[in-house]
Backbone of each chain as nested JSON, in Angstrom:
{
  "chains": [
    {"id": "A", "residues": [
      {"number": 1, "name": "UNK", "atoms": {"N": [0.845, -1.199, 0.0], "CA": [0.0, 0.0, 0.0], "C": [0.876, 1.244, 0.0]}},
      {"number": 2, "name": "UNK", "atoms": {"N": [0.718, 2.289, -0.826], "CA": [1.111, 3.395, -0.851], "C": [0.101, 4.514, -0.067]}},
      {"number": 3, "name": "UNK", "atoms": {"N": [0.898, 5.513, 0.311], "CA": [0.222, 6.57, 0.991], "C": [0.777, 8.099, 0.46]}},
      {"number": 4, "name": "UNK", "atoms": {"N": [-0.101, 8.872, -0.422], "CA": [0.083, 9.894, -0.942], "C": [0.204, 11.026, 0.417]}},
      {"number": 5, "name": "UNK", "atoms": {"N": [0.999, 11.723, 0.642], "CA": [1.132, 13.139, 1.608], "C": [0.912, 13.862, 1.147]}},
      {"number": 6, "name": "UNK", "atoms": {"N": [0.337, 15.624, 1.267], "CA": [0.287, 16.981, 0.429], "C": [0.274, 17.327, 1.865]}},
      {"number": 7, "name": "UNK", "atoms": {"N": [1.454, 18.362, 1.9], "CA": [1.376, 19.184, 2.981], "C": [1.912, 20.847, 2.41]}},
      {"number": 8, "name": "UNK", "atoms": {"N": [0.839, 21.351, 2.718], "CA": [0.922, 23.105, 2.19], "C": [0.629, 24.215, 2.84]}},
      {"number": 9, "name": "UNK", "atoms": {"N": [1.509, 25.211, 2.864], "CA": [0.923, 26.233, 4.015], "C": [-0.201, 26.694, 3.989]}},
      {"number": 10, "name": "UNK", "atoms": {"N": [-0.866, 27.085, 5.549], "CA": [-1.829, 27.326, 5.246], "C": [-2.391, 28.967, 4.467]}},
      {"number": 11, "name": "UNK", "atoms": {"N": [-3.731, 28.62, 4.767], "CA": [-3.826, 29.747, 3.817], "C": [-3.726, 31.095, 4.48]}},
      {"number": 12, "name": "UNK", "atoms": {"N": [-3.638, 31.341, 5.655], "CA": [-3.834, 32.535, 6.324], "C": [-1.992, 32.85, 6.436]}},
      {"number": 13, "name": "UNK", "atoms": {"N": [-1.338, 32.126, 5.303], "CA": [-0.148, 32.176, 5.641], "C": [0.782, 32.548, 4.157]}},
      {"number": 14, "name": "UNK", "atoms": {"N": [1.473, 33.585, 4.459], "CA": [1.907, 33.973, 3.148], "C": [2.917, 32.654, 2.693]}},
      {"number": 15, "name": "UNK", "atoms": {"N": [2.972, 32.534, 1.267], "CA": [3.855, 31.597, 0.57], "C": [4.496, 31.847, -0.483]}},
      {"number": 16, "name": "UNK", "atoms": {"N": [5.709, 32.923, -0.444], "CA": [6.83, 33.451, -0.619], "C": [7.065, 32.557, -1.953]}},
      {"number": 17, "name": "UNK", "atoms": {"N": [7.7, 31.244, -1.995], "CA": [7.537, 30.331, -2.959], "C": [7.31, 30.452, -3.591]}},
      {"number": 18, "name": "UNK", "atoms": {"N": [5.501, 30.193, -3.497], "CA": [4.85, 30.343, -4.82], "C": [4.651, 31.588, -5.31]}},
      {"number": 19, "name": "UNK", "atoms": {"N": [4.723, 32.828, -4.338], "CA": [4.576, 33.706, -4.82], "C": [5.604, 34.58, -5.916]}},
      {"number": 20, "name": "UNK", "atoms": {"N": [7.209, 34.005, -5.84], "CA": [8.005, 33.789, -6.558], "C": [8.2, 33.001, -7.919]}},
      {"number": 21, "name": "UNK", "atoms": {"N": [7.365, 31.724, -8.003], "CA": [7.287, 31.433, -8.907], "C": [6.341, 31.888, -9.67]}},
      {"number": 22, "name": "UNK", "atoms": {"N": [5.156, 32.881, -8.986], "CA": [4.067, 33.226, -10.241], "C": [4.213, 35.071, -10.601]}},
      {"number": 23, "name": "UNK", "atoms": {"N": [5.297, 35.585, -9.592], "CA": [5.609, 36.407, -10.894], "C": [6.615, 36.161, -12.18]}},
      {"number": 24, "name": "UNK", "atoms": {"N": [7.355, 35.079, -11.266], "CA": [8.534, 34.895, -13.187], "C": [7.531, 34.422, -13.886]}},
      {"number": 25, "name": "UNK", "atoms": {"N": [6.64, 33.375, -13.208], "CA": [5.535, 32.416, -15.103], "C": [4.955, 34.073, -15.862]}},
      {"number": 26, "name": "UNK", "atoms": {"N": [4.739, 35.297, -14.765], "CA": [4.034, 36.464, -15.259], "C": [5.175, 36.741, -16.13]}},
      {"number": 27, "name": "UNK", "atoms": {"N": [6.769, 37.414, -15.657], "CA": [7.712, 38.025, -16.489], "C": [7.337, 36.764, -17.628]}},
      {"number": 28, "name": "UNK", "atoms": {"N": [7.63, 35.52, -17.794], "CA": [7.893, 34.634, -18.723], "C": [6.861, 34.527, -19.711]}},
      {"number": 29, "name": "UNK", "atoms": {"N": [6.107, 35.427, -19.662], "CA": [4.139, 35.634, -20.186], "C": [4.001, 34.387, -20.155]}},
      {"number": 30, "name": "UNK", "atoms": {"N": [3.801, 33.789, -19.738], "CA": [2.836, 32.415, -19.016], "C": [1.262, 33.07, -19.113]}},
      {"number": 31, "name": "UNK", "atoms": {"N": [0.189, 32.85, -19.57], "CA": [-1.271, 33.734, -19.411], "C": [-1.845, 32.758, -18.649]}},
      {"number": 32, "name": "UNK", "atoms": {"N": [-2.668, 33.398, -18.093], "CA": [-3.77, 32.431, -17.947], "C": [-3.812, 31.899, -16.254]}},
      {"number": 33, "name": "UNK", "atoms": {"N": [-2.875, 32.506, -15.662], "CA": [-2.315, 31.946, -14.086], "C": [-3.234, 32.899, -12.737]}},
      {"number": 34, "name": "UNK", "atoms": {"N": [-4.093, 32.514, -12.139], "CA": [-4.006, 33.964, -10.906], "C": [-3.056, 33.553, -9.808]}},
      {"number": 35, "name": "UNK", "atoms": {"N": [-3.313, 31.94, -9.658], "CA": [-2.407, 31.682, -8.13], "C": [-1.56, 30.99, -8.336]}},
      {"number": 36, "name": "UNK", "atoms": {"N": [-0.49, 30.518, -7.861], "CA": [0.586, 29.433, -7.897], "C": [0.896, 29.302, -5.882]}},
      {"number": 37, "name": "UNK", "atoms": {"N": [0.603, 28.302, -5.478], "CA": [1.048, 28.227, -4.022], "C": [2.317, 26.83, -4.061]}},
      {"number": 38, "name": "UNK", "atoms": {"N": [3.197, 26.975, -3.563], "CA": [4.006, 25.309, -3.489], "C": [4.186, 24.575, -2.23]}},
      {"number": 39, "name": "UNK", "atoms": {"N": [3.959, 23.556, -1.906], "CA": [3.956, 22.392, -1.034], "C": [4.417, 21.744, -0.953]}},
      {"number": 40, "name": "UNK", "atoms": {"N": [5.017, 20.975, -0.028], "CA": [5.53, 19.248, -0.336], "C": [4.791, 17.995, -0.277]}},
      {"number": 41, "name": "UNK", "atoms": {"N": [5.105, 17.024, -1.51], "CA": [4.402, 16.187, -1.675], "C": [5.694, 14.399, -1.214]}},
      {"number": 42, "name": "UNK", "atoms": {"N": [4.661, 13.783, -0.507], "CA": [5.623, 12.749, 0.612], "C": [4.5, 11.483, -0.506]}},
      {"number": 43, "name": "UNK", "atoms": {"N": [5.677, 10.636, -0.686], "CA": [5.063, 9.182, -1.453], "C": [5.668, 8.091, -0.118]}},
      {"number": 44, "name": "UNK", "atoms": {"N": [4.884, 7.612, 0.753], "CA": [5.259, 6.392, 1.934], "C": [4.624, 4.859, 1.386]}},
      {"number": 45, "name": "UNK", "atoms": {"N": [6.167, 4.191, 1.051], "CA": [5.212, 2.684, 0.567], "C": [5.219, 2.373, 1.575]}},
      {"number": 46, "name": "UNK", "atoms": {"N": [3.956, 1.493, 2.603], "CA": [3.795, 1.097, 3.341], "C": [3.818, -0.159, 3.629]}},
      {"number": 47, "name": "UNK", "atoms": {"N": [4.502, -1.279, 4.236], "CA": [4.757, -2.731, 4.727], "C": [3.296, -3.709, 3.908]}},
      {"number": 48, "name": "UNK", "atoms": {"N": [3.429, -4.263, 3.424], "CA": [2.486, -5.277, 2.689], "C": [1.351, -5.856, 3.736]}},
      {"number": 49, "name": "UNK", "atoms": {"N": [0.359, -5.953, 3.503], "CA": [-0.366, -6.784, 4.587], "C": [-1.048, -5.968, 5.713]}},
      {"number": 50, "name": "UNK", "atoms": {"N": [-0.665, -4.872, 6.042], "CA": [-0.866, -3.644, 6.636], "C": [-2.323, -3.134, 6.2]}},
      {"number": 51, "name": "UNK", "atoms": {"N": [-3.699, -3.489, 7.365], "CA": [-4.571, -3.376, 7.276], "C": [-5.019, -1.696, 7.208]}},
      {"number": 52, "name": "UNK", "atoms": {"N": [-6.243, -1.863, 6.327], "CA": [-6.486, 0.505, 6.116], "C": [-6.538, 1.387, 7.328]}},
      {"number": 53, "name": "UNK", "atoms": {"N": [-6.923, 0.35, 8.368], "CA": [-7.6, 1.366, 9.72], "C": [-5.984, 1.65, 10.153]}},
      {"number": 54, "name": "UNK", "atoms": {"N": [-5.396, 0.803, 10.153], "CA": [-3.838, 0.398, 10.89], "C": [-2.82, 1.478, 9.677]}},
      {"number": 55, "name": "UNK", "atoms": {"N": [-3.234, 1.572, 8.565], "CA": [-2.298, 2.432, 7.593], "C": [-2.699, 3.628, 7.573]}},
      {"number": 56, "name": "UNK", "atoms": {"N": [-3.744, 4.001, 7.895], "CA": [-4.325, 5.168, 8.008], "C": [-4.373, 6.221, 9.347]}},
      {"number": 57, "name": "UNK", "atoms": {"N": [-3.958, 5.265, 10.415], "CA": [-3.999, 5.865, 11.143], "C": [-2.163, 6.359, 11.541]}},
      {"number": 58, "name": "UNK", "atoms": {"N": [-1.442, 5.539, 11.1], "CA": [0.006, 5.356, 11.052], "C": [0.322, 6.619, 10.003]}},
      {"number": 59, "name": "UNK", "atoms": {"N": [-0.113, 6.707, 8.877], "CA": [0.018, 7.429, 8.034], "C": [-0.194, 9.279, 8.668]}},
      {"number": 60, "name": "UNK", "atoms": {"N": [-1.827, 9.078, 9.466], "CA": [-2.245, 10.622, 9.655], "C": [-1.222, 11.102, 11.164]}},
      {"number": 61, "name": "UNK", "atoms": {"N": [-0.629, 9.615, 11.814], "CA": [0.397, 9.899, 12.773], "C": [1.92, 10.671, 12.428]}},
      {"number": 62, "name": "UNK", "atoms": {"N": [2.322, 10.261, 11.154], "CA": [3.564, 10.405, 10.69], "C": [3.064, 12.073, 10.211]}},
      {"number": 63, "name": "UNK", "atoms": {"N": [2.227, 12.231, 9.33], "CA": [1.995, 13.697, 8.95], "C": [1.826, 14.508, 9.571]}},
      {"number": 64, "name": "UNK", "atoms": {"N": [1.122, 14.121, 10.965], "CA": [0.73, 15.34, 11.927], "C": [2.056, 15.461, 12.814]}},
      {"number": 65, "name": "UNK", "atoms": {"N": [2.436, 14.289, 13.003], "CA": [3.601, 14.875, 14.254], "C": [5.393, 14.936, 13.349]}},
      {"number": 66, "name": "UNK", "atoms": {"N": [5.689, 14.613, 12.666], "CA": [6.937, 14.816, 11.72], "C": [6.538, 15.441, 9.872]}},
      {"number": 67, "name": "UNK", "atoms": {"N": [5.883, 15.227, 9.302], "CA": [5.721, 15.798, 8.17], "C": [5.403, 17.602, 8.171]}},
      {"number": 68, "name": "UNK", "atoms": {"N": [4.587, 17.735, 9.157], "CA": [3.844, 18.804, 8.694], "C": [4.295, 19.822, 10.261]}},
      {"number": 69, "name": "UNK", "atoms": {"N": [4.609, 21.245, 9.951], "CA": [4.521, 22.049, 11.098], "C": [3.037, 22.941, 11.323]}},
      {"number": 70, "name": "UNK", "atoms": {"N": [2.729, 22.419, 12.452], "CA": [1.325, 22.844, 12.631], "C": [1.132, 24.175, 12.585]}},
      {"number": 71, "name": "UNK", "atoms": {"N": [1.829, 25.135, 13.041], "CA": [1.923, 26.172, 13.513], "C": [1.712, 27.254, 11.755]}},
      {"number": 72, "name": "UNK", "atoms": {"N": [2.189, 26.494, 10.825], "CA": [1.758, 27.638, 9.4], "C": [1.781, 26.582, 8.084]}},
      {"number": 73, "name": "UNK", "atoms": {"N": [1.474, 24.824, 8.851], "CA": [1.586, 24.281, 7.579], "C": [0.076, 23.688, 7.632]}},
      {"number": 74, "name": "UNK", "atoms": {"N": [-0.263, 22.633, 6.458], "CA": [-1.536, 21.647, 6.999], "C": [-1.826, 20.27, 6.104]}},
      {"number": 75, "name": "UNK", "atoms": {"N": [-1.749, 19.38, 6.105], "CA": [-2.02, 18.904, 5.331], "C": [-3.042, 17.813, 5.028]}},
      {"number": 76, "name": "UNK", "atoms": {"N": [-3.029, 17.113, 4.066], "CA": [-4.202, 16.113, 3.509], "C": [-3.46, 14.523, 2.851]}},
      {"number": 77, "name": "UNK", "atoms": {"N": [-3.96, 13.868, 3.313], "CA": [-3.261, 12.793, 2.23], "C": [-4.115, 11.263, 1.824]}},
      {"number": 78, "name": "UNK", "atoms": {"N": [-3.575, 10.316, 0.708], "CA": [-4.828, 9.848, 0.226], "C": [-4.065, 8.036, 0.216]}},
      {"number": 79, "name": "UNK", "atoms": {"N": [-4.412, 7.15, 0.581], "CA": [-3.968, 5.916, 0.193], "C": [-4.431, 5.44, -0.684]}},
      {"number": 80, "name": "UNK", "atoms": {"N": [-3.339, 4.051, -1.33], "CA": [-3.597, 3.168, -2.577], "C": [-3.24, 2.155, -2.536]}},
      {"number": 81, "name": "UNK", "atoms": {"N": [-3.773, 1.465, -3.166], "CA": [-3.459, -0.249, -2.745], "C": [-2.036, -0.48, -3.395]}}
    ]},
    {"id": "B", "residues": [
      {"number": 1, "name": "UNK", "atoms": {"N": [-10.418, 27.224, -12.565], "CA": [-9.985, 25.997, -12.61], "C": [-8.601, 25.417, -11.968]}},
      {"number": 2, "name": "UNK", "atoms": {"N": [-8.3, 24.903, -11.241], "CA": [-7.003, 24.184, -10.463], "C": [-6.371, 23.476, -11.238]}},
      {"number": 3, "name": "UNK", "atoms": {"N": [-4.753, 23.427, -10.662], "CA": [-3.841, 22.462, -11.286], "C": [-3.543, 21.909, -9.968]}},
      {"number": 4, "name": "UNK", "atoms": {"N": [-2.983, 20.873, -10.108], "CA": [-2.453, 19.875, -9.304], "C": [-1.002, 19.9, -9.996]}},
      {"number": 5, "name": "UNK", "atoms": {"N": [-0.006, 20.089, -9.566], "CA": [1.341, 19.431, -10.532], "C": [2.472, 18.644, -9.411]}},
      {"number": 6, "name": "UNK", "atoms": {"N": [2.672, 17.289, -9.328], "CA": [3.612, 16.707, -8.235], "C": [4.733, 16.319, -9.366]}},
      {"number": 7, "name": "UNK", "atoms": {"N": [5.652, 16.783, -8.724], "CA": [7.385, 16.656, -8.849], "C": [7.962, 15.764, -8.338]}},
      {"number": 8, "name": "UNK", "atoms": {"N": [8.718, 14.616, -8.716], "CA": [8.994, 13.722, -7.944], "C": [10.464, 13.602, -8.625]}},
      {"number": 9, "name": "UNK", "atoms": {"N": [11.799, 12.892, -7.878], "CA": [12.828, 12.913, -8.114], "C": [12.556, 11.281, -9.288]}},
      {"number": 10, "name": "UNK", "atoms": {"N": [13.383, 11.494, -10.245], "CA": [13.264, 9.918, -11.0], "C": [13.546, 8.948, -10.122]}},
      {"number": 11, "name": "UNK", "atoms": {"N": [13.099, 8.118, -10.466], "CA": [13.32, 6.549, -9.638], "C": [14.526, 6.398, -9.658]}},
      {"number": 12, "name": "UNK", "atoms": {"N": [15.471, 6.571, -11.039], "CA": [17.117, 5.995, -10.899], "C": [17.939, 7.027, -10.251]}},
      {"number": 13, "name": "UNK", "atoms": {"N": [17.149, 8.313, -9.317], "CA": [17.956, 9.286, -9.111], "C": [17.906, 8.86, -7.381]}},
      {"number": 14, "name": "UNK", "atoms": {"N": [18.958, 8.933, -6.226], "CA": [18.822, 9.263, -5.155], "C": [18.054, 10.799, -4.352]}},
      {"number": 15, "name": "UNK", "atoms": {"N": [17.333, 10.07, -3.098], "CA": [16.147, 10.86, -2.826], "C": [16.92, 11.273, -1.809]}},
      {"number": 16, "name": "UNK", "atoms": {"N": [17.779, 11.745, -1.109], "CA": [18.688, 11.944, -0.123], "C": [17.674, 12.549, 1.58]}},
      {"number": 17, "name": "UNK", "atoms": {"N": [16.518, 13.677, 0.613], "CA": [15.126, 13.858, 1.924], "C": [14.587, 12.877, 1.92]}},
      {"number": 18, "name": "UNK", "atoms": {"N": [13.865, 12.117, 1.15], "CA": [13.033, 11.057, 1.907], "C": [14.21, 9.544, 2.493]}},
      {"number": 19, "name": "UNK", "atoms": {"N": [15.173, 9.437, 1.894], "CA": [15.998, 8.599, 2.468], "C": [16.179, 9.102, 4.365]}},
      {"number": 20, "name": "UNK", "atoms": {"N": [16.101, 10.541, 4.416], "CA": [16.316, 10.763, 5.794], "C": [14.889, 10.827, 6.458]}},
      {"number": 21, "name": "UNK", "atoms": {"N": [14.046, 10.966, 5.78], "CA": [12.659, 11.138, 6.333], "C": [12.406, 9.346, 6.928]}},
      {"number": 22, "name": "UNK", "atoms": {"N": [13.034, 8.715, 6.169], "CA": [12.758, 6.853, 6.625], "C": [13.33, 7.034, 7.556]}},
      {"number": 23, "name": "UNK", "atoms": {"N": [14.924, 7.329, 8.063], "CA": [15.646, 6.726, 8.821], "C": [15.241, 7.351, 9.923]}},
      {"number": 24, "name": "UNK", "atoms": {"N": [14.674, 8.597, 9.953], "CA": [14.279, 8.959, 11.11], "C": [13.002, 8.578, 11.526]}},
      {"number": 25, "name": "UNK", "atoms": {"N": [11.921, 8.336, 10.873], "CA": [10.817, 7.75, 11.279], "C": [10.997, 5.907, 12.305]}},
      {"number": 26, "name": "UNK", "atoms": {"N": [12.318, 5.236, 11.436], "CA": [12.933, 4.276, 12.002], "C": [12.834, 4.386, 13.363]}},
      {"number": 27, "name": "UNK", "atoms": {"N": [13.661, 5.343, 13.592], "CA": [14.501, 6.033, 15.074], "C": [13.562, 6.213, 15.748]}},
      {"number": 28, "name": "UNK", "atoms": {"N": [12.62, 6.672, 15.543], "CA": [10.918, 7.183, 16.596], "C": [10.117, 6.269, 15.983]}},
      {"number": 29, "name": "UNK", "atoms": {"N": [10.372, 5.194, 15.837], "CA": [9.54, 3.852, 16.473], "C": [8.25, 3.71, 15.182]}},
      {"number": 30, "name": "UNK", "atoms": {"N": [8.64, 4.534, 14.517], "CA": [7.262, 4.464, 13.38], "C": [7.251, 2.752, 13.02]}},
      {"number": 31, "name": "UNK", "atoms": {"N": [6.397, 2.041, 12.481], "CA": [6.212, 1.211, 12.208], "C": [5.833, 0.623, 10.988]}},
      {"number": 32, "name": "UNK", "atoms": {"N": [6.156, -0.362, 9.802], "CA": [5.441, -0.676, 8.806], "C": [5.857, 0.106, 7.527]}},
      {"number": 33, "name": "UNK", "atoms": {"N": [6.875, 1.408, 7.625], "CA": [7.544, 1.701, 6.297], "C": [8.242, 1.314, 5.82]}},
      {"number": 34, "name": "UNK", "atoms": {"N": [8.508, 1.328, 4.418], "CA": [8.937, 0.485, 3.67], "C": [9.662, 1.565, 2.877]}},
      {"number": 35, "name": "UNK", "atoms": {"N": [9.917, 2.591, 2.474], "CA": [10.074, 3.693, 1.382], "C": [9.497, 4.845, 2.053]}},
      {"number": 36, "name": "UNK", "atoms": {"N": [10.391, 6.15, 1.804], "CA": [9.648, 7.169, 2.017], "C": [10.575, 8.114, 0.85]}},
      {"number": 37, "name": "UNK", "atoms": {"N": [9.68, 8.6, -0.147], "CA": [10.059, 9.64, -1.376], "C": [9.573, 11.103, -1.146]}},
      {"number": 38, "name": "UNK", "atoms": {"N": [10.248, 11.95, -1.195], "CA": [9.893, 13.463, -1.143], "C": [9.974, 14.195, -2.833]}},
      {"number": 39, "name": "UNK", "atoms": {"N": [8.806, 15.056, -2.833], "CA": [8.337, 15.92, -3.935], "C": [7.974, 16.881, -4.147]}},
      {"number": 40, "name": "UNK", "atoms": {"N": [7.493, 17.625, -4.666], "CA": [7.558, 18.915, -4.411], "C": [5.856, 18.844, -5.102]}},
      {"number": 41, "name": "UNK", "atoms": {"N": [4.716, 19.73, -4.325], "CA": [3.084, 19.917, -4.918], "C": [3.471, 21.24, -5.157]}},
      {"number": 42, "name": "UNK", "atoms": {"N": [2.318, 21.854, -6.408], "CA": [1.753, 22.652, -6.737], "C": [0.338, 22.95, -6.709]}},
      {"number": 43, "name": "UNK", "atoms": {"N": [0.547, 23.747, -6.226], "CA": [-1.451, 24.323, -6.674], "C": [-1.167, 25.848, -7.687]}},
      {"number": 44, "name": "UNK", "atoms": {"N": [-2.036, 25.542, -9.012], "CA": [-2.235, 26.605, -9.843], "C": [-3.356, 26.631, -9.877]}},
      {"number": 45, "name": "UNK", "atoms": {"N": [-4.013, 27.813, -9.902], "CA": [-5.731, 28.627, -9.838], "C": [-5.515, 28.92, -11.15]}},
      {"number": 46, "name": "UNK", "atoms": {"N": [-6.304, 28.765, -12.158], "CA": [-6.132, 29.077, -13.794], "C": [-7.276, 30.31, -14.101]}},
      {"number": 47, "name": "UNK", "atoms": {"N": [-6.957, 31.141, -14.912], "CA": [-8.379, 31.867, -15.025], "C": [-9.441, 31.31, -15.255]}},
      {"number": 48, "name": "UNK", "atoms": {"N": [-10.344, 31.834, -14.521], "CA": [-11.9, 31.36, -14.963], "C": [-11.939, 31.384, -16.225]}},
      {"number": 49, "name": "UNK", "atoms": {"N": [-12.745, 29.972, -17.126], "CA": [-13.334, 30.222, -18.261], "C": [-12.321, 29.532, -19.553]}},
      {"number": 50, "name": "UNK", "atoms": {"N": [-10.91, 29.374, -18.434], "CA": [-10.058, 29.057, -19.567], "C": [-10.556, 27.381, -20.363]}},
      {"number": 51, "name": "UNK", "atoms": {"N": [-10.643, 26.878, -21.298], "CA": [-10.608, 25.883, -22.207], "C": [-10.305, 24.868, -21.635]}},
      {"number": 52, "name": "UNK", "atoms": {"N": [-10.328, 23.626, -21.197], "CA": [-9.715, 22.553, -20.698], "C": [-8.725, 22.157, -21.407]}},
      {"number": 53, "name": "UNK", "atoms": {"N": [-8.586, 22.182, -22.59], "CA": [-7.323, 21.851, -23.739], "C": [-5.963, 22.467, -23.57]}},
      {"number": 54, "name": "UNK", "atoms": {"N": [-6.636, 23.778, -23.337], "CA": [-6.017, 25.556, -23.033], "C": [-5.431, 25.168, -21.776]}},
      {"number": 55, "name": "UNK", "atoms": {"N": [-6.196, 25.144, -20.692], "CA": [-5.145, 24.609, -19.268], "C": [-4.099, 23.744, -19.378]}},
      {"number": 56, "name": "UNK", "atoms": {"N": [-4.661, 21.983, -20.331], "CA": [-3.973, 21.259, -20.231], "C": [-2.274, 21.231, -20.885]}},
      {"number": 57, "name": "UNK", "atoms": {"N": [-2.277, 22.364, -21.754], "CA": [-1.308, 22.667, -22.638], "C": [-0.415, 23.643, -21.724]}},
      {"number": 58, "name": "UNK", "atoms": {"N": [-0.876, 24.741, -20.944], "CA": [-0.571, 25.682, -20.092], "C": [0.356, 24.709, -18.853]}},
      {"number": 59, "name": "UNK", "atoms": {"N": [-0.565, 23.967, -18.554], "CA": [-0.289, 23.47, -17.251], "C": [1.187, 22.312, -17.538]}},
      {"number": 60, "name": "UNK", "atoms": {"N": [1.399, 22.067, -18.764], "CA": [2.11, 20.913, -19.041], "C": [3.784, 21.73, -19.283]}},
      {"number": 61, "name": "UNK", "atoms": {"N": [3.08, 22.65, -20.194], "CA": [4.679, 23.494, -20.582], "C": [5.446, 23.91, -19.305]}},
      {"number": 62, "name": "UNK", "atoms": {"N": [4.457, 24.655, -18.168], "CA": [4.938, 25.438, -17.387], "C": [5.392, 24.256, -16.107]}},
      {"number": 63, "name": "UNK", "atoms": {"N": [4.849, 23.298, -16.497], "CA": [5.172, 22.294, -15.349], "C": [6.582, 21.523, -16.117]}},
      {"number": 64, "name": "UNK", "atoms": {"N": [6.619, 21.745, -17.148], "CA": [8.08, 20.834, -17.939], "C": [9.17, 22.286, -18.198]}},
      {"number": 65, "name": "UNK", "atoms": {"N": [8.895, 23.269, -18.262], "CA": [10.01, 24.528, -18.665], "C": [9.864, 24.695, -17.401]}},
      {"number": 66, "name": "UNK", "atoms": {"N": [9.191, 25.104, -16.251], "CA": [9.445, 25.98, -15.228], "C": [10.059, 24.816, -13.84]}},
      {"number": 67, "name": "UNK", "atoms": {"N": [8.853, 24.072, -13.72], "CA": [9.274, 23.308, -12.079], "C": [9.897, 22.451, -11.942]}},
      {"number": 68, "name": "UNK", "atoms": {"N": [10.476, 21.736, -12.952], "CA": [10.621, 20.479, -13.391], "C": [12.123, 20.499, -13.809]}},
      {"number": 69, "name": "UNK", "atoms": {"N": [12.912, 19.939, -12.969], "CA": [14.323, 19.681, -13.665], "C": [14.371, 18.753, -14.33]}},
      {"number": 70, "name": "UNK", "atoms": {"N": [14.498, 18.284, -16.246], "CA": [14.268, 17.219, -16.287], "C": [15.514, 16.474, -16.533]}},
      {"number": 71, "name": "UNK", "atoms": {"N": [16.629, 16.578, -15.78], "CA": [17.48, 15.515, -15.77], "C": [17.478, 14.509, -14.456]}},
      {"number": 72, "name": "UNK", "atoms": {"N": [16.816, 15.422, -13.272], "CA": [16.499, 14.163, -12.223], "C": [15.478, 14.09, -11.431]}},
      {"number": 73, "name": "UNK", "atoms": {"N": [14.201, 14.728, -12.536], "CA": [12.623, 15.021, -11.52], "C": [12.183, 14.327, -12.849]}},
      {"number": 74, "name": "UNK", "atoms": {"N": [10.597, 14.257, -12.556], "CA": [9.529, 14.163, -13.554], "C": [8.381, 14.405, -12.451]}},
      {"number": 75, "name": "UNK", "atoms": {"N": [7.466, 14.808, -13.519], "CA": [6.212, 15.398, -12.792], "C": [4.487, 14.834, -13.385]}},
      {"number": 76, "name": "UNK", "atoms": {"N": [3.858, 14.979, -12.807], "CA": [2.612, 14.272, -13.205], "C": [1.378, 15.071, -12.509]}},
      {"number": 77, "name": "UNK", "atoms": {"N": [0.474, 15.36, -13.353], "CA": [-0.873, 16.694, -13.019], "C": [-1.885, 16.166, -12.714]}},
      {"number": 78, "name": "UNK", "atoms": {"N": [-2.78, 16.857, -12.025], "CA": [-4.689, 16.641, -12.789], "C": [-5.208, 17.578, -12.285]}},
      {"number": 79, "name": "UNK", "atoms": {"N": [-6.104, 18.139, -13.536], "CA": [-6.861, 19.403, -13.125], "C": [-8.059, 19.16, -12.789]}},
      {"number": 80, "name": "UNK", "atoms": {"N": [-8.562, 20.241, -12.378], "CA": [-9.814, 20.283, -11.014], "C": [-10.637, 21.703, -11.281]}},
      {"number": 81, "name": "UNK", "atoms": {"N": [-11.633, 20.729, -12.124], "CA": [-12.956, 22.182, -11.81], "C": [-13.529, 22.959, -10.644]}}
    ]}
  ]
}
């Protein structure tokens, strides 16, 4: 089983980043853009045999207490067989 | 309309963050990982109204010329009404 991570600042939180990358796509005339925000994205293959309640809860353990800083980050994430 | 764009290091390339993101999850007792890969998310807000063809072309260039190193990333999208 794989376990998709997205962890991105939140929104009440400026993001420098992206906000860097969407004025160069502007200098670079890129059209068509209003927002660009950037995040990190975590791919965890998880041990074989490893039941959903048991991967899921292991999974939202690892994101909340080491992946993600609570304080201006947040995140979401999705499993796969 | 939204972009989704995830960045991921190639498979034949060393992940040197998620290699440390395992070993430390090791160390604090995490349980049941097997792999841990780090990537980089995007969120792009597209103008209202734009074409789905129009995004998908937008979203592909700027995700292969702009975010995307392609000698040791590759990246993969999906857009969102």
């Amino acid at each position: 089983m794989k376990a998709h991570v997205y962890v991105m600042p939140k929104r009440t939180v400026l993001d420098p980043q992206g906000q860097t990358i969407h004025s160069a796509l502007k200098k670079m005339q890129y059209k068509g853009i209003c927002e660009v925000r950037q995040g990190k994205y975590f791919q965890i293959v998880l041990e074989p045999g490893l039941e959903v309640s048991a991967a899921r809860e292991e999974v939202e353990r690892i994101a909340r207490e080491v992946l993600t800083n609570p304080v201006i980050e947040e995140f979401s994430y999705r499993l796969e067989d």
